[in-house]
Structures are given as structure tokens and as C-alpha cells.
C-alpha positions in Angstrom: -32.8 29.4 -104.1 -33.8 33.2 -104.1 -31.0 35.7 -103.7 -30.9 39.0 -104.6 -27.3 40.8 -106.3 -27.1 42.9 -103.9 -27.5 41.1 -100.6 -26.5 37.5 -101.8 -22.9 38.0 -101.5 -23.3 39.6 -97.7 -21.9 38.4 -94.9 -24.8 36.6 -92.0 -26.5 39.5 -90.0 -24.3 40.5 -87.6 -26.6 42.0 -84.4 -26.5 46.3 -84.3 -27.6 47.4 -80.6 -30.4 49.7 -81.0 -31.5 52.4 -77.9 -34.9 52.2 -78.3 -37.6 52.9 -76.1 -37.3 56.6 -75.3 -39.9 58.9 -75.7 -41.1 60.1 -79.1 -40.7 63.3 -81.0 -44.3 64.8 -82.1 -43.5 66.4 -85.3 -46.1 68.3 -86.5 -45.6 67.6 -91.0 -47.5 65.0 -91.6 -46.7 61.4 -93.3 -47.6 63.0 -96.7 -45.6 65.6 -96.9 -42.6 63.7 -96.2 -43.8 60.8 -98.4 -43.1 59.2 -95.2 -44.5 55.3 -94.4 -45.5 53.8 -91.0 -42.7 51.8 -89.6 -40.1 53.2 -91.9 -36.3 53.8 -90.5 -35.1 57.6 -91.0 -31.6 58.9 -90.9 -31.2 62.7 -90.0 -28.8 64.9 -89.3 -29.5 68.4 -86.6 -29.5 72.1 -87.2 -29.7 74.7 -85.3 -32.6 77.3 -86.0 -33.4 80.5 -84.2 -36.2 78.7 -82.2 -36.0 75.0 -83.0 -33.8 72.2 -84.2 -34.4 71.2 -87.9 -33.9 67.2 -88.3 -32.7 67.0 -92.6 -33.6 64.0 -93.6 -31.9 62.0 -96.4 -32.6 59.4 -98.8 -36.0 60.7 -99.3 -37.5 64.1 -101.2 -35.0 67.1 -101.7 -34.8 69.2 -98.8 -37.0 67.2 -96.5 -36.4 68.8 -93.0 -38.7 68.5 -89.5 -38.0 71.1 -87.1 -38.2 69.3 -83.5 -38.7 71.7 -80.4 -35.6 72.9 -78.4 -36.7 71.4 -75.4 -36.2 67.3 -76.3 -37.5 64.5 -74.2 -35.5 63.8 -71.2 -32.7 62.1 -72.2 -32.3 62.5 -75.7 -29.5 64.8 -76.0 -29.1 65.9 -79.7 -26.7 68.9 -80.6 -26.1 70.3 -84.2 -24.5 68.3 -86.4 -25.4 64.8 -84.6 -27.3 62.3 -86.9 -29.6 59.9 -85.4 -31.7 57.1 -86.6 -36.0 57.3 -85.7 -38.8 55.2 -87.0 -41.9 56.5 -88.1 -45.0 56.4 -86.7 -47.9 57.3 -88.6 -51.0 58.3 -86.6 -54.8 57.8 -87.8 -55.0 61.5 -88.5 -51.4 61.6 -91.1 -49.2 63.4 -88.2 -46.1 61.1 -87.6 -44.6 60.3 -84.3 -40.2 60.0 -84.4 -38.9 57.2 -82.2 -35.7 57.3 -81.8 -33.5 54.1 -82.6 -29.9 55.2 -81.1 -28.8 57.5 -78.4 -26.8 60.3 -79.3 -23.4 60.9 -78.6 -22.7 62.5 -75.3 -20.0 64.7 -74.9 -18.1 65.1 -72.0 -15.1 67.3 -71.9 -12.9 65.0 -69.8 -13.5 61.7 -71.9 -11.6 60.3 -74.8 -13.1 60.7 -78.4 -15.6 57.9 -79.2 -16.4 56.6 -82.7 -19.8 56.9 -83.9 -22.5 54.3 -83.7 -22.2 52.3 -86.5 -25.6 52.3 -88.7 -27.3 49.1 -89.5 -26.0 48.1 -93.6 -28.2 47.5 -96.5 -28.9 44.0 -94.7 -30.2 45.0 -91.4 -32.5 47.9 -93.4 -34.1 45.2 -95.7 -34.6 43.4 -92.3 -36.5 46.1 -90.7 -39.2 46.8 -93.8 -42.9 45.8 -92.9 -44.5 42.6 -95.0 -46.8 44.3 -96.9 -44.8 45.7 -100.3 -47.0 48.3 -100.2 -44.7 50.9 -102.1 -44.4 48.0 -104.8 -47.9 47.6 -104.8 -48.7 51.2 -105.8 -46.1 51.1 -108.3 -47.5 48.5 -110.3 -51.1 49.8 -110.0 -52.4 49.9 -113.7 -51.4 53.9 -115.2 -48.6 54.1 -112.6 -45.9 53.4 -114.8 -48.1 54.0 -118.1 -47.5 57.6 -116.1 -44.0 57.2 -116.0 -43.1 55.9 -119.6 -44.8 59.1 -121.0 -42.3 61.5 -118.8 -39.3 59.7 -120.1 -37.2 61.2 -122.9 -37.2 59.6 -126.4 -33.4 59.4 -126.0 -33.2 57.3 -122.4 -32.1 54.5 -122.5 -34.4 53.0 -120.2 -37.4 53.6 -122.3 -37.1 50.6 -124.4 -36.6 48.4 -121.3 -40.0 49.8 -119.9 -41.9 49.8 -122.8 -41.1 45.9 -123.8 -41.7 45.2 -119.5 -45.0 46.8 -120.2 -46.2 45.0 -122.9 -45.3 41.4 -121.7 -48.0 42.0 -118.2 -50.7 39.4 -118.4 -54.2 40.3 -118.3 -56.0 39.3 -115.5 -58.6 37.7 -117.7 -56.6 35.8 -119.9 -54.1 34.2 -117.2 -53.0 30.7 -117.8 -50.3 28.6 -115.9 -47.7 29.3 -118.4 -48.6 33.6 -118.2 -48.3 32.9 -114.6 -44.6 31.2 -114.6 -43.8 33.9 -117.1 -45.1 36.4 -114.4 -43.6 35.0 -111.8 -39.9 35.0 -113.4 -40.3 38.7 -114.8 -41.3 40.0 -111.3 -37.7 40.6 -110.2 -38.1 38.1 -107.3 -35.9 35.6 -108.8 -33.9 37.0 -111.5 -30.6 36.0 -110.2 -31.6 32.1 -109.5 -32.8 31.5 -112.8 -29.0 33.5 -114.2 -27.3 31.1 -111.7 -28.8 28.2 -113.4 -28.2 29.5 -116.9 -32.0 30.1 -117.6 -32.7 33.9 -117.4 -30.2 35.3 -120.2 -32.2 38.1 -122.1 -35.3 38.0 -119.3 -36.7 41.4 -119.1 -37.4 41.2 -115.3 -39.3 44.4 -113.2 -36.1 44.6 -111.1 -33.8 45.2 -113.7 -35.8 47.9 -115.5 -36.1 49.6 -112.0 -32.6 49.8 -111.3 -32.4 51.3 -114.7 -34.8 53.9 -113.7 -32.9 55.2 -111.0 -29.7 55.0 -112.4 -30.7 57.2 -115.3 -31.9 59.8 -112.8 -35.3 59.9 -113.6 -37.2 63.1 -112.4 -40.6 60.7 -113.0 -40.4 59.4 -110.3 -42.4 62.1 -108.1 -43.3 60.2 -104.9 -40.2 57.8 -104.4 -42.0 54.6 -105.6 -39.0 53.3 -107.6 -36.4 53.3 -104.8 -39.1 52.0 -101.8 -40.4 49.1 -104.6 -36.4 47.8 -104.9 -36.6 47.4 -101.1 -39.8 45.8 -101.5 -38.4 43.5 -103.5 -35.0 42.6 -102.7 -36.6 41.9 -98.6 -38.8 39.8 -100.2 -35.9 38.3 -101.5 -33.4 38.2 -98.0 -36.4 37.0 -96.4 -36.9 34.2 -98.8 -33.5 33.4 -98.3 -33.4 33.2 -94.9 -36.2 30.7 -95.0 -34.8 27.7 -96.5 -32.8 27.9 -93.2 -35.8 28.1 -91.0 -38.9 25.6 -90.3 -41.0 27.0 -93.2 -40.2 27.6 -96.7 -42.0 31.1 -97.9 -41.6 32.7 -101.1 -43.5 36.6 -101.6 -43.8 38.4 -104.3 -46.4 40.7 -106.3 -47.9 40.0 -109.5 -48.5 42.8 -111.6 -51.4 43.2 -114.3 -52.1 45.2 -117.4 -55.7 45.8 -116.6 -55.9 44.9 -112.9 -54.5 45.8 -109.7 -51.8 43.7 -108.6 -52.3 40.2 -106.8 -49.9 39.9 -103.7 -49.1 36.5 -103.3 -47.1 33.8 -100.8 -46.4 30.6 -101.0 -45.2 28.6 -98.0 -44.1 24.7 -97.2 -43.3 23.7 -93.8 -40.3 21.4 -93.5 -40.6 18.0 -94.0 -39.8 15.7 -90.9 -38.6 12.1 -90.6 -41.3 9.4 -90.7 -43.8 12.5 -91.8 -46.1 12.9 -95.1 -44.6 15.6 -97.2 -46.4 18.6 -95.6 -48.9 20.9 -97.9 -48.2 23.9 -100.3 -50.3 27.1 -98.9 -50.6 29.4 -101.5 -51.7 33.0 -100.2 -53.5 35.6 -102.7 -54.8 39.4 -101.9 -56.1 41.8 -104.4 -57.9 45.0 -104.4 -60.0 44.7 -107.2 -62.0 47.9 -108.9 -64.9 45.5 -110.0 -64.9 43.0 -107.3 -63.5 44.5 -104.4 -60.8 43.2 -102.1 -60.5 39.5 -102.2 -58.4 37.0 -99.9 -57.9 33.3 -101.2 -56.1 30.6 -99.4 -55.3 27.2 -101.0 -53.8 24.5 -99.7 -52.4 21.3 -101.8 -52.2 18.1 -100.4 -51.0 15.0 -102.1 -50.2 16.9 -105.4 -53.7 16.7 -106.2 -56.5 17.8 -102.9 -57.3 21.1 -103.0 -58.7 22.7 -99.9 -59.7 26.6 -100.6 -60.9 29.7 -98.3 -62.1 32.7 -99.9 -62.8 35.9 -98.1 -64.9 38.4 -99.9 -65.4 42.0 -99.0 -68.9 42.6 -100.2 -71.8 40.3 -99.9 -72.7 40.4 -103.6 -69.3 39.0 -105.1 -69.7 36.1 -102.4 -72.7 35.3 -103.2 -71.7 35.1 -106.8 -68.5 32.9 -105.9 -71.1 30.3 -104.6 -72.9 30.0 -107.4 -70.3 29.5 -109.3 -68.4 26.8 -107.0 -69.6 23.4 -108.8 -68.2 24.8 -112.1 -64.6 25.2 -110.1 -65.3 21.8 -108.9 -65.6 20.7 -112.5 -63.0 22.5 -114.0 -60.4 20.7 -111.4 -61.9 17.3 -111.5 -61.1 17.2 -115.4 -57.5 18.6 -114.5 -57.3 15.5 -112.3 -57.7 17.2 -109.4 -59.9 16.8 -106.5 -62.1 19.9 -104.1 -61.7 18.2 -100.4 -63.3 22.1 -99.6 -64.3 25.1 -101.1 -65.4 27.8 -98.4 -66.4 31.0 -99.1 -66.6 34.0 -96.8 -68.1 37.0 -96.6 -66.0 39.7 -94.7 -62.3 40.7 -94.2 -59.7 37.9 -95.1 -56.7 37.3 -92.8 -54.8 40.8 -92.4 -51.5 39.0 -91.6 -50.6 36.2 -93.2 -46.9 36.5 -92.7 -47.0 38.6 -88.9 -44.4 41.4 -88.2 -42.3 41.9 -85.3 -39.2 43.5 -84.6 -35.8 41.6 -84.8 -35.3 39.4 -81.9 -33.0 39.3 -79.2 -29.8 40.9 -79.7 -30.9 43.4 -82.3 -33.1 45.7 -79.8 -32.4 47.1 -76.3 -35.2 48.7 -74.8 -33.9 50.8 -72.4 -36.9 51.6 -70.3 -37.3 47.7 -69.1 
């Protein structure tokens, strides 16, 4: 069972009533500036300026501020010193778009004080992150936290942590079943099962050496990486949770490399029915890879021992290489007892979705407009 130490103690989701729908705020800073990611949920509080309203935003970059026109969007009433919730938009061209995700309190002089909204906790945030760990991905791009090591002092006590987390990555050349359970374990993703069961004393685990970082206040940390990449992780983990309640079991989680870019990978098991065969592991792999280019690979397992694969390769020359190279996978399984019911190899863009995103469901979101 995945949990995560922060969230596995929590209470069920409880549903928070969102008013979305109304129109959104052009701001004219772009996603970079802000270090600012598609789909992400802001909280800011209002100022008053000569000629404008500056939204400050927390949780991200010191002194990160939009200024937002006086003249709102019908509707939207926000004064100085309201904080509101908005998710991000991030258009083609870097500018961002602010939806807003509550209505602001109106004030009226002959009605009774009202108590805020009540923002969504950690557990509804972790809900609302996008699939693709792409802040955890860019963190464990090979030199990333190579980068990072060399800006810590000789004196912080995360150092050694890093250092010895560094050192015990896998190359991607050299991989073998047992560097891959080793992986696996030390990815963060499932620290706290293996403690439960009395197997992860003295594991040097990515998640623990992050939460060192940032609670040694860290100035490496330039773009925010560290903070997003615990999200990353500990949805992955909720998420996880959640499913051994649902009709599909699905595990996700990124494998990091000390010469490679990381391999994002998810495993998923439907449940089994009564009077039904056991139904088949899917295993789920993407990489961007400097030498190959971007790969998708889906595997299914039958039986403990069919294996039915789907490769997706973006340029023409590594598929064409990956079929000439498809008896000696063949062989190689066949001696490992193993048998290739298919091996089809594609060239173009793998599955972009593989676990889809949506919004919460009914209960968590009021559009306003309908």
C-alpha cells in the first residue's frame, strides 16, 4: 500500500465548492517570470496601486506580484486586502490567463459578518496537480542536482544525504532487475510502505533528501523545483492510494538516471472479478532521450509469462533500428522463460495520456455560468 507521511494520516476528501467559470484575468507577465505552470492553483492576496490592483502571490518566488486592471470582469468583485484562489493558464505564446476558483467576498453594509471561504487543504491541492510530474522530471534531469550539490555549504547537513542519493542512481546502460527494485524503493514513492513493514530502516530515498533540502533553506534552489517535485511525488502517492479503492490499481512514479534523462513510468492492474482470469500488468514507460529521442513503450503481462509490447519512436532511424533488433529481444525472453505473443514497433508520437486529466467530479466544482 502507498501512503505518503503527510497525507496518510488525513481524513477522506471532504468536497470544497469552487466558483468557477467566470471570466479570466489577462495578465500580461508571462508563465516564466512567475515560474508559473499550466493548470497550477495560485493563492493571492489584492493591493491597491495608483492605476491597478497588484495580485501578491505566495508560495512561489519572493515578491511575485501581477498587477490586474481596475476595471475587473463583471462580476468578480475584489477589494484590497481580499485573497482569492485562480488557476493558471498558460498560452502558446508564455502569457498566462487567471481563472478565478472562488468568488470574493461581497460586502454589504446591512449583512452580518461572514467567515471566509475556507481554502482546499494539502489533500484537495495534491488532488488538483496535472499527471505529468513534470517539475520532478526537470529536477532529476542529469546536472540538475549535480548543480545543486555544488551550491551547498560544506557545513549543511543535507550535503551528505545528496551526495550518497547521487551516487546510488543506476546507469541507464547497466540496469538490471535488482538496480531497478533498488530504484524503485529510493524514488520516494514508497518510502513509508516499506517503514511500515519494517523494511526501509537506513533507505536513502529522493523524498527524504528533498524534504531536507527545504528544510535547510536552501537558496539553490533557483526555480522552485524542490518544493513542486514533493507535490509531484506525494499525488503520485494520494493518487495511488486512492486506487486500491477504485476499479484499477495504478502505481506512477519517475525513475531517475545518472547518465540519462529520467523514465516516467506506470503500472496498472485492473481488478480482478469473480469467475474472471487474473487481468494483465500494463506497464507504461516515457523518456526523452538525448541519443534516441523520445520513446513510448507499453507492455503488457499475461499469464506471468506473455509479453505483448508497443513501442512508439519519434524518429524514423531509432525505429528502424528497434526492428532490427526485435528477434534478439525475442531471444533474450525466451531463455528467461518467457514468451513475445507481439512486439510492434511504431514510428511517430506514443500515447500523450496514458493516465487522462480531468477536474474533480461532481461536488468539487460549480460552474456558475451553466
Amino acid at each position: 500500500m502507498i501512503t505518503g507521511a503527510e497525507t496518510a494520516h488525513l481524513s477522506p476528501k471532504t468536497p470544497v465548492i469552487y466558483l468557477e467559470g467566470k471570466l479570466p484575468l489577462v495578465v500580461e507577465r508571462t508563465a516564466a517570470e512567475l515560474g508559473l505552470r499550466d493548470g497550477q492553483v495560485v493563492q493571492g492576496t489584492l493591493e491597491s496601486k495608483a492605476e491597478s490592483l497588484r495580485l501578491n502571490l505566495k508560495n512561489l518566488q519572493p515578491g511575485a506580484y501581477v498587477d490586474l486592471p481596475k476595471d475587473l470582469p463583471a462580476g468578480l468583485r475584489l477589494a484590497s486586502g481580499d485573497t482569492a484562489l485562480f488557476r493558471v493558464q498558460v498560452l502558446a505564446n508564455g502569457s498566462i490567463l487567471l481563472r478565478p476558483l472562488q468568488a470574493a467576498p461581497v460586502s454589504t453594509p446591512a449583512a452580518p459578518a461572514t467567515p471566509a471561504p475556507a481554502l482546499p487543504g494539502r489533500t484537495e491541492q495534491l488532488g488538483f496537480r496535472p499527471p505529468d510530474m513534470n517539475a520532478l522530471a526537470q529536477l532529476l534531469r542529469p546536472g540538475v542536482l549535480e548543480g545543486m550539490l555544488q551550491g551547498l555549504q560544506a557545513s549543511a547537513p543535507e550535503l551528505g544525504a545528496l551526495r550518497q542519493w547521487l551516487k546510488l542512481r543506476p546507469g541507464m546502460a547497466q540496469l538490471t532487475p535488482e538496480k531497478l527494485q533498488q530504484a524503485m524503493q529510493r524514488s520516494g514513492f514508497m518510502t513509508e510502505s516499506l517503514l511500515s513493514q519494517g523494511m526501509g530502516a537506513g533507505l536513502i530515498d529522493l523524498k527524504s533528501v528533498l524534504r531536507q533540502l527545504m528544510r535547510g533553506g536552501s537558496a539553490v534552489d533557483k526555480e522552485g523545483l524542490i518544493g513542486e517535485s514533493l507535490d509531484d511525488i506525494e499525488s503520485r502517492q494520494l493518487m495511488g492510494q486512492e486506487s486500491l479503492n477504485g476499479k484499477e490499481w495504478a502505481l506512477s512514479m519517475m525513475l531517475p538516471f545518472a547518465d540519462a534523462e529520467p523514465v516516467a513510468m506506470r503500472l496498472t492492474r485492473g481488478r480482478r472479478q469473480p469467475g474472471q482470469a487474473k487481468p494483465p500488468l500494463v506497464i507504461h514507460l516515457h523518456t526523452r532521450n538525448k541519443d534516441l529521442g523520445e520513446i513510448w513503450l507499453q507492455t503488457r503481462i499475461s499469464d506471468q509469462t506473455d509479453i505483448d509490447m508497443v513501442m512508439w519512436a519519434d524518429r524514423e532511424d531509432v525505429a528502424n533500428r528497434a526492428r532490427a533488433l526485435a528477434s534478439n529481444l525475442e531471444q533474450e525472453l525466451d531463455s528467461a522463460g518467457l514468451n513475445m505473443t507481439r512486439l510492434q514497433i511504431i514510428h511517430g508520437q506514443g500515447p500523450q495520456d496514458p493516465m487522462p486529466y480531468a477536474p474533480p467530479g461532481m461536488g468539487s466544482l460549480l460552474d456558475v455560468q451553466t
